[in-house]
C-alpha positions as CSV (number, residue, x, y, z in Angstrom):
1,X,116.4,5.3,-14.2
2,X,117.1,8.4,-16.2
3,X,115.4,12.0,-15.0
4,X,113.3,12.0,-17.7
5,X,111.4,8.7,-16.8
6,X,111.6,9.9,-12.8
7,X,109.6,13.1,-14.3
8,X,107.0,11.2,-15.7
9,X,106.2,9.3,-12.8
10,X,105.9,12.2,-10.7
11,X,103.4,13.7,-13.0
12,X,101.0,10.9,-13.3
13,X,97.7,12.1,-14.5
14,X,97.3,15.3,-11.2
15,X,100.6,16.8,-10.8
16,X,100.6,19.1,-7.4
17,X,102.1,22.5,-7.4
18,X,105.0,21.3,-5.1
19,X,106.0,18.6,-7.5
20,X,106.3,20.6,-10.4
21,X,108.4,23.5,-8.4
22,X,110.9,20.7,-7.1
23,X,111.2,18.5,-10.7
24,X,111.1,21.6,-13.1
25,X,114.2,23.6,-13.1
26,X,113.4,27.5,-13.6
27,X,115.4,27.8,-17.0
28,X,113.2,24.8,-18.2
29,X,110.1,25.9,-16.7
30,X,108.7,27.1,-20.3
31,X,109.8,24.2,-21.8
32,X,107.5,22.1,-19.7
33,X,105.1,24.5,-19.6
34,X,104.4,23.9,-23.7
35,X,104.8,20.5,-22.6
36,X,101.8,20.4,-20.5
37,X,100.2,22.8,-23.1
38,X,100.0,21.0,-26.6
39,X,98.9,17.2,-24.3
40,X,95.9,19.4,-22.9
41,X,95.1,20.2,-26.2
42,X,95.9,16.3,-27.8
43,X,93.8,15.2,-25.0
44,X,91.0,17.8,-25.5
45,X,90.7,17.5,-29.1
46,X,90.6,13.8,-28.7
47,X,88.0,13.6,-26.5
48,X,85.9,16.8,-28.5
49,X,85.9,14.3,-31.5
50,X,85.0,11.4,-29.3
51,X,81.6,13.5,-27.7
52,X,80.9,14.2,-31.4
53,X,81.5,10.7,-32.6
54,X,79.8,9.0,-29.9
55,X,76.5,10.6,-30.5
56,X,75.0,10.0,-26.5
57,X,76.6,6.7,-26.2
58,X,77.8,6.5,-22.4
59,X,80.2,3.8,-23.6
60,X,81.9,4.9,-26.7
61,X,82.5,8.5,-24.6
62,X,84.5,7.1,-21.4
63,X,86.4,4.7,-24.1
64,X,87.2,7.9,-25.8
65,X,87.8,10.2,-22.4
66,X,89.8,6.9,-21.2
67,X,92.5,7.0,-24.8
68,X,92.1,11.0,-24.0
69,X,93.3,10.6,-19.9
70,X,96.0,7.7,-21.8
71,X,97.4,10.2,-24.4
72,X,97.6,13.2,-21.8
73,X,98.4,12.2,-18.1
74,X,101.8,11.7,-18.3
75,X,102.7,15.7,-19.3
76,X,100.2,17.5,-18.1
77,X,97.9,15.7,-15.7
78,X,95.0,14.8,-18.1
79,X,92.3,17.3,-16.4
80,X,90.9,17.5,-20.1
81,X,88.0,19.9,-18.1
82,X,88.3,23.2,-17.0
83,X,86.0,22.3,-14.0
84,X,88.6,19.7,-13.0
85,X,91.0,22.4,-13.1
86,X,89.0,24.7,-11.2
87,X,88.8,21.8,-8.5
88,X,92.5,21.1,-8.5
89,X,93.2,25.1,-8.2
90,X,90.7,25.7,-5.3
91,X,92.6,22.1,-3.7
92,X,95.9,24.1,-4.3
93,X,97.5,21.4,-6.7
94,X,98.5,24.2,-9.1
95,X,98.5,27.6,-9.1
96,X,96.4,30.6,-10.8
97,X,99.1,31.1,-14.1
98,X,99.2,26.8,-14.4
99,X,95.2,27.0,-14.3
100,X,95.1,29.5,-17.2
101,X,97.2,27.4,-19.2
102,X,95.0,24.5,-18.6
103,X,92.0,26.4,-19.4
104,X,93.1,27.7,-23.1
105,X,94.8,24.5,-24.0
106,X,91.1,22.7,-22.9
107,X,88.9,25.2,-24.9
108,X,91.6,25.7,-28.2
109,X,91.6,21.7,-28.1
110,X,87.6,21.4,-28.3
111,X,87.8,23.8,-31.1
112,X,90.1,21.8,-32.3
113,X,88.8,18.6,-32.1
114,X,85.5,20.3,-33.5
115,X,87.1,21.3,-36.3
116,X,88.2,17.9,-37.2
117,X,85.1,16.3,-36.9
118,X,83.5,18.8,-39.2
119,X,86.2,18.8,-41.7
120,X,86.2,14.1,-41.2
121,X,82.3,13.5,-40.5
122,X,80.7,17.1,-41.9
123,X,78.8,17.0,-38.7
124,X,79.2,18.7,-35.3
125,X,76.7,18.8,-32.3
126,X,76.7,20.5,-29.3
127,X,75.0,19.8,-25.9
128,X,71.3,22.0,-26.3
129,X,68.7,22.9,-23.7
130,X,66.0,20.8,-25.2
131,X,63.2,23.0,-23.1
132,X,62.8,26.9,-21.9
133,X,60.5,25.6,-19.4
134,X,61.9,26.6,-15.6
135,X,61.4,22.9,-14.1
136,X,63.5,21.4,-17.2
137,X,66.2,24.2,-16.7
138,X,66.5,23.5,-13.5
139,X,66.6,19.8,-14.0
140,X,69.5,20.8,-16.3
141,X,71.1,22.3,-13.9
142,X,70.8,20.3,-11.3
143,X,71.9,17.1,-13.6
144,X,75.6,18.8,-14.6
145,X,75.9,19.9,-10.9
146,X,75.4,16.5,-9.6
147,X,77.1,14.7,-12.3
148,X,80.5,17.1,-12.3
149,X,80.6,17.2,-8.3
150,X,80.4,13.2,-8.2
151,X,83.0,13.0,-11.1
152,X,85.4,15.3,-9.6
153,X,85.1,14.2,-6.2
154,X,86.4,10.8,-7.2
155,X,89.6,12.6,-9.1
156,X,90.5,14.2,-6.2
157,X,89.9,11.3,-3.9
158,X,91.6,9.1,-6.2
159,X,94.5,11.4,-7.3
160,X,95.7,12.2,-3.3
161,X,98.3,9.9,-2.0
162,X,95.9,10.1,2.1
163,X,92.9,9.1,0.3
164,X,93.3,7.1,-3.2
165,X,91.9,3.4,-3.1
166,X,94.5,1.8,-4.8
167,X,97.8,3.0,-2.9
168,X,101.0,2.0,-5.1
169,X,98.6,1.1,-7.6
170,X,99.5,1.7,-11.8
171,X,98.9,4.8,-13.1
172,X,96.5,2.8,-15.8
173,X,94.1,1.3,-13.1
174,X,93.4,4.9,-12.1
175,X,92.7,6.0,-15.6
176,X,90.2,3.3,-16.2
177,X,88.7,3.9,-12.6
178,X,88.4,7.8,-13.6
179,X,86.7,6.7,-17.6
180,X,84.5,4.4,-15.3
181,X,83.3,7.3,-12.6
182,X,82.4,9.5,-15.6
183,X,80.4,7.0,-17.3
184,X,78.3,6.7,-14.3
185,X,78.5,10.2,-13.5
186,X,76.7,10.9,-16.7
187,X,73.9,9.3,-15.3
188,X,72.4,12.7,-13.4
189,X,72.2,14.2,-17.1
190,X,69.9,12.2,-19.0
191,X,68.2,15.9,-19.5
192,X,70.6,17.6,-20.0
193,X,73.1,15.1,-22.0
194,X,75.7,14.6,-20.2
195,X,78.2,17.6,-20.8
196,X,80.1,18.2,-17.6
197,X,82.3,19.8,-19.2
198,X,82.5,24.1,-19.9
199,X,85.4,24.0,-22.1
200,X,83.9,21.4,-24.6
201,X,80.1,23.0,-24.3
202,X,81.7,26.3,-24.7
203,X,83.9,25.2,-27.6
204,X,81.1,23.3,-29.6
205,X,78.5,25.6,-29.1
206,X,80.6,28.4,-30.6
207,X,82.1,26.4,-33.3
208,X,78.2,25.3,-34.3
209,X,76.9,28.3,-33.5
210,X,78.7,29.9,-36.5
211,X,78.7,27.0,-38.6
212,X,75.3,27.1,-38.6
213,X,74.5,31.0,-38.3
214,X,71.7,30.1,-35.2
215,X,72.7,32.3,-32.6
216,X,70.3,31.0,-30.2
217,X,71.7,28.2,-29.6
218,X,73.9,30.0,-27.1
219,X,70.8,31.4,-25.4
220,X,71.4,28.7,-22.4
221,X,74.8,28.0,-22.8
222,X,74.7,28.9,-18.7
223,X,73.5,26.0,-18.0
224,X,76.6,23.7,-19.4
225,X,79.1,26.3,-17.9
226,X,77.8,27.1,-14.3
227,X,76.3,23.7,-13.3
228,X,79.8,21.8,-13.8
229,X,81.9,24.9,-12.3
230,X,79.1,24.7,-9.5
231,X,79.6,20.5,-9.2
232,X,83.9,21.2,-9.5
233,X,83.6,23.8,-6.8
234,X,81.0,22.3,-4.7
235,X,83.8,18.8,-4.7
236,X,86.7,20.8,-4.0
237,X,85.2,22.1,-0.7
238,X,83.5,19.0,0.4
239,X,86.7,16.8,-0.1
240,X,89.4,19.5,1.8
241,X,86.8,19.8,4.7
242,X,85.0,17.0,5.1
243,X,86.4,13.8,3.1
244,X,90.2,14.4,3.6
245,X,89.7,15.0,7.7
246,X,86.9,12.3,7.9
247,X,90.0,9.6,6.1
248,X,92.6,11.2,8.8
249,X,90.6,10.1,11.4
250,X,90.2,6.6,10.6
């Protein structure tokens, strides 16, 4: 087996800090780094022109998220969310620098993958609070908190070698089992539309936004950014101190 292939098994969709110190030489580290760069922004872009396409349809988005985590997870991990990242970050599977590389590559690809659908469909939509009224916020809120923590939770459960539920399985049956856990995560967000995402409500909402000159649109844009970081960092915590010790003790 030649080093390169070894390389690509070790980074299978979540590649931890310590793997990428012991497999990435320091006079190559910028080499991999781009790696991991421009397959954030494949996958992002992808998956931006999939949300787009897919106009609410549960199914045509995790078929699209699932070719995204297909095209990506063998260079950089396939977080293709910068709440995922956040989770992995807080769980110490990469560092500060490798989670600001993430996070640019995620919201350049949504442009990205904007763009293209503009430039392809002439059309571009972007997740909207449909109501200023408090209960609807809230349920919002509460929809991309609930949806993003159960969606990231399962990542992190199914991405650690103690507690994934298919140890030695193939990389592919965790990508399908990851495209599946979003499609039912979406299911807290029938207010809100199922964004659980901050890079790609950022990126759309901008990229609209000016498109269409209505400013306004941006008014709640809170909502799509804070309830996934919220749901990211709430499963981050949970699974370090309570999943992972509660599996150790089994």
């Amino acid at each position: 087996m030649s080093q390169d292939t070894k390389i690509i098994k070790r980074t299978q969709f979540t590649p931890q800090e310590s793997d990428i110190k012991n497999i990435i030489p320091t006079q190559g580290k910028s080499k991999e780094e781009m790696r991991i760069f421009l397959f954030e922004f494949f996958g992002m872009a992808l998956f931006a022109y999939g949300i787009i396409c897919s106009q609410g349809s549960d199914e045509f988005l995790a078929l699209f998220f699932f070719a995204s985590v297909c095209l990506a997870a063998p260079f950089s991990g396939a977080h293709v969310n910068p709440a995922v990242t956040l989770a992995m970050l807080l769980s110490r599977r990469i560092n500060f620098g490798q989670a600001v590389l993430y996070w640019l590559a995620q919201f350049t690809g949504a442009l990205c993958g904007a763009c293209c659908c503009y430039l392809i469909l002439n059309e571009v939509d972007s997740p909207q609070v449909k109501s200023q009224e408090y209960s609807w916020i809230l349920s919002d809120v509460s929809g991309e908190a609930f949806g993003a923590f159960t969606f990231i939770l399962f990542i992190l459960i199914q991405t650690d070698s103690e507690t994934t539920l298919t140890p030695g399985g193939q990389p592919m049956t965790t990508y399908v089992l990851v495209a599946l856990a979003l499609y039912f995560s979406r299911g807290f967000t029938f207010h809100s539309g199922g964004c659980l995402n901050p890079g790609m409500a950022v990126s759309l909402q901008l990229f609209q936004s000016f498109q269409t000159g209505d400013r306004q649109r941006m008014e709640f844009l809170w909502v799509f950014v804070g309830g996934p970081l919220g749901g990211g960092f709430g499963a981050s915590v949970f699974f370090e101190l309570f999943y992972k010790k509660q599996i150790r003790r089994l």
